[in-house]
N, C-alpha and C positions, 0 to 999 in steps of 0.2 A: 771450383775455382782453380785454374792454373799455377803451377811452380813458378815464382819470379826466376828469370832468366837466370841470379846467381845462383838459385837451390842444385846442391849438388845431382838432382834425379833430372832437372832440367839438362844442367851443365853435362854430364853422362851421355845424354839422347845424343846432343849435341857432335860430342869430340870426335868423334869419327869423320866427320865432315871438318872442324876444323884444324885437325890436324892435316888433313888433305891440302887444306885452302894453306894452313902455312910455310908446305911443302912446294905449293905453288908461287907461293910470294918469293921463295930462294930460288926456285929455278927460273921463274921470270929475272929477277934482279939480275941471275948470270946468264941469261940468255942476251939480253939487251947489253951489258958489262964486255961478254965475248966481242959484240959486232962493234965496240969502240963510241957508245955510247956512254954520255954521262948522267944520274941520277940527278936530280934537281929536287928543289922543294922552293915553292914560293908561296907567297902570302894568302891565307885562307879568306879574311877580312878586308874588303877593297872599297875602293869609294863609289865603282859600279862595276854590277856585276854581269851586264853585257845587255843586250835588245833584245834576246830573244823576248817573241812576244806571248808562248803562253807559259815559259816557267817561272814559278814562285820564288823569290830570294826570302831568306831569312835577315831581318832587318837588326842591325845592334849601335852600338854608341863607343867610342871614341872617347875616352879622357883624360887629356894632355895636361902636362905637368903646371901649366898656368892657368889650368880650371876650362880652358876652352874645350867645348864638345865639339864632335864632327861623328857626323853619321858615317856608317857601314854597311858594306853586306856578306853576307858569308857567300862566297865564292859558290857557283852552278857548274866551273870548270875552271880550269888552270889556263885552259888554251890562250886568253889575253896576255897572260905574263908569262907562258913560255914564249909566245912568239915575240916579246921584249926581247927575251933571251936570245933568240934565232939573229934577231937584228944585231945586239949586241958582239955576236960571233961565238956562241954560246956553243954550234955545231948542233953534230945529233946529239939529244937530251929525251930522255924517259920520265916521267913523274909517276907512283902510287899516292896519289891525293885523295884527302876527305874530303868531300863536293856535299852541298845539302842541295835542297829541292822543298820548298814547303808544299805543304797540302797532297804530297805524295806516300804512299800506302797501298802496297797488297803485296800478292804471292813472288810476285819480280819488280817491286818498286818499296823501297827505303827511303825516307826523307832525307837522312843521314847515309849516304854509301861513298865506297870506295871506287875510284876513278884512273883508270891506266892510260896516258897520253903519251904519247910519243911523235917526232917530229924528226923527216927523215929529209934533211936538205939534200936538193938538185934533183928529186924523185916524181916521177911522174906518178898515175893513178896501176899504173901496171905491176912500177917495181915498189908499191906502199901493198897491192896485195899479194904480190910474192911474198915477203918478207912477211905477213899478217899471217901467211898458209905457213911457214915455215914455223914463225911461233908457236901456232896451234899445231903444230905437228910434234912441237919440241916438248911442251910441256902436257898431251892430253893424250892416254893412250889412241893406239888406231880406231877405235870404237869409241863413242860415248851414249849414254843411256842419260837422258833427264827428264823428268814431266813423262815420265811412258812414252817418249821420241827418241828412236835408235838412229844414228846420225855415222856415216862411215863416211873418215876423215878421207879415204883412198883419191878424191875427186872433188874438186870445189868448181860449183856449178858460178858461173858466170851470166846474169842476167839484166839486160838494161831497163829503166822503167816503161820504158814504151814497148818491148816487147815483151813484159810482165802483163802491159794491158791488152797486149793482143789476144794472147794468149788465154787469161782468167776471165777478161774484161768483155773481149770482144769492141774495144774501141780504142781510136787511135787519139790516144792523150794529146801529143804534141799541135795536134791538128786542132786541138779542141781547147786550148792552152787560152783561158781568162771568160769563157764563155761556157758558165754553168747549165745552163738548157739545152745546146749543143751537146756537151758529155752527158748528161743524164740521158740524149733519146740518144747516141751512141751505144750504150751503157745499158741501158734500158731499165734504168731506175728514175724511181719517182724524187723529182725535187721538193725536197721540205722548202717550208716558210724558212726564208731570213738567211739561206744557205748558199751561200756563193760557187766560185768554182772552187777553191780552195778545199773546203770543208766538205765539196764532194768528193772530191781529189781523195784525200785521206779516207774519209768514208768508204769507197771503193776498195784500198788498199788493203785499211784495218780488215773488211769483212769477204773481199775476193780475191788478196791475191797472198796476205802475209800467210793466212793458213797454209800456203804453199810451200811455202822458203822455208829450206834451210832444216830438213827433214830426212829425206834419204841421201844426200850430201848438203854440205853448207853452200851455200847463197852467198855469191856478193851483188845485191840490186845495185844496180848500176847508175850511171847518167840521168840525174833526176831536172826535171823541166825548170827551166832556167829560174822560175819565180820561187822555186824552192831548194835554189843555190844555197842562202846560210851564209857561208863565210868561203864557199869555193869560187873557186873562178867557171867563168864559163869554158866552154869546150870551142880554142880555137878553131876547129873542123867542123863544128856545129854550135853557132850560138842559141840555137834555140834548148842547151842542154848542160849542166853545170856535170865541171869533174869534180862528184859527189858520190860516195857509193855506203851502203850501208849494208852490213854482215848481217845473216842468221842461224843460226845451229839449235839442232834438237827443236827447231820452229819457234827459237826466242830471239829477238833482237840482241845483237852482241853487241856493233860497233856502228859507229859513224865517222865518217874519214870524207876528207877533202884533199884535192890537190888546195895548194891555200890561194886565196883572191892578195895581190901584195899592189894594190891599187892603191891609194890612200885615198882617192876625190868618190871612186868609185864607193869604197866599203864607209864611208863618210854619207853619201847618201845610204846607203840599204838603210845602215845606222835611223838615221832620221825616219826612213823610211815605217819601221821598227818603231820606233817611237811612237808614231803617231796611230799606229794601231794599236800599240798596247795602251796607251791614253785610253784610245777611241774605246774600251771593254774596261774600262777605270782602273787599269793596271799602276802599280805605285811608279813614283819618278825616280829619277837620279841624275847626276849631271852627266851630258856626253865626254864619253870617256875618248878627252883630246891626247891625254899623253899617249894612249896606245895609237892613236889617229896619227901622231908626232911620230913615233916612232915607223910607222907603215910607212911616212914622207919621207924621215932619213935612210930610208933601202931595206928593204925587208929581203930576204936572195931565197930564191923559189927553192919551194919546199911542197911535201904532204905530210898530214897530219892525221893521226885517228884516235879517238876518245872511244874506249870498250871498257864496260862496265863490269870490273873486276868480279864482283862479288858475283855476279849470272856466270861467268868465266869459271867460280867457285863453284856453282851448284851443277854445271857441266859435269867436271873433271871430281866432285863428288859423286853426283848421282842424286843429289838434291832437290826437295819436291818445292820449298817452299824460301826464301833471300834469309827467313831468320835463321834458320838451320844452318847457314854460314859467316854468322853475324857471332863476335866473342860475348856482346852482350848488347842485346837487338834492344834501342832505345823504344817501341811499344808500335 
């Protein structure tokens, strides 16, 4: 049977990586502090914890000094109430947030982890990965080794989704955009039962193109197909393509970053849109979340955003095989 996380022979295994990671934690705070950014912290506990439609919130209760209850959720990301902040006039703002996720578990996934957001007003999708190469230049030597993936920081590969699928796929996504039978003999995989485009979409990815990324230099995937914008806007030069890009290093998903969508009728609908598919797979409710919709109406001032999963950031810049090995005490 295993040493509980606190046995001093556990804790031992452990410090070597965590003293890495909280060597990381100072030179982030002063990396972001140097460029005239301000640290934030906002509320973990919210009345809704966004649309995404396949992650798990952890649900809790609310009880107000007059006996009244009111449901909660433990925050999936900050990015709602920094970009309050953004509106507010809040500038550039950093957060290390505790983010949950239910139902999540394995070798790169914590229900419980730590979350690094950052929000880079007047930034296009260019100068958010300058500044993301610059970070990871600053705080991870030139080389990193994680999972037996040697990764040299010298060069960061630039790749759009569509020409991810040319490439791995041999099919042109954009072309094939809502029409799962078309990709699939593109593609030249077989359509499951009950599997739309979406789901083959990903499908493809997870098994033809991520093995690729972000291996002998990091990856930023680029411009992903407008249905799977999220919360970016689309690409004024191309609508059929949202300014979306998501990071990979040592062949592990680091980041997700958008230029931000600052619509309010538009991100109003996704919203619902959102809804109605997490219903439709008997996803739990919550009410739509009008004040940040309020606030997107009262002027949001164009910005980019990226959400990068600190603790994989850990087990980089450690060397680290497995998310508990960088965890001070890995709730199971």
């Amino acid at each position: 049977m295993p040493s509980p996380a606190w046995h001093p022979e556990s804790l031992a295994a452990r410090l070597p990586f965590l003293r890495r990671r909280a060597l990381l934690t100072q030179a982030t705070r002063a990396f972001f502090t140097a460029r005239g950014y301000t640290e934030v912290e906002t509320p973990y506990a919210v009345p809704a914890p966004g649309e995404e439609v396949h992650l798990r919130a952890f649900a809790t209760t609310r009880e107000h000094p007059d006996g009244a209850r009111e449901p909660l959720w433990l925050h999936t990301s900050p990015e709602f109430a920094m970009k309050r902040l953004l509106v507010g006039g809040a500038g550039p703002i950093f957060q290390l947030a505790r983010v949950w996720r239910n139902g999540e578990g394995s070798a790169l996934h914590a229900a419980e982890f730590t979350m690094l957001e950052w929000y880079f007003p007047g930034a296009d999708m260019a100068a958010l990965m300058a500044l993301t190469e610059e970070f990871l230049l600053a705080v991870l030597p030139p080389e990193v080794t994680c999972r037996g993936v040697r990764t040299d920081l010298s060069r960061f590969e630039r790749l759009s989704v569509a020409e991810a699928f040319f490439r791995h796929v041999g099919a042109d996504v954009l072309a094939t955009e809502g029409d799962a039978p078309a990709l699939a003999a593109a593609s030249g995989a077989r359509l499951r039962a009950g599997e739309d485009w979406e789901d083959l979409f990903f499908r493809l990815l997870l098994e033809r193109i991520e093995p690729h990324l972000g291996r002998e230099h990091p990856t930023f995937l680029t411009h992903w197909p407008a249905s799977q914008a999220a919360l970016a806007r689309r690409d004024p030069a191309d609508p059929r393509v949202a300014e979306r890009f998501e990071l990979f290093v040592c062949g592990i998903e680091l980041a997700n970053a958008f230029v931000e969508l600052t619509d309010a009728a538009e991100q109003r609908a996704r919203f619902l849109a959102d809804r109605a598919r997490r219903h439709a797979i008997g996803g739990p409710d919550w009410p739509l979340d009008e004040d940040f919709l309020a606030a997107l109406a009262h002027g949001m001032p164009e910005a980019a955003g990226i959400a990068l999963g600190f603790d994989r950031l850990a087990m980089i810049a450690a060397g680290a095989d497995r998310i508990d090995q960088v965890l001070w005490l890995p709730s199971g």
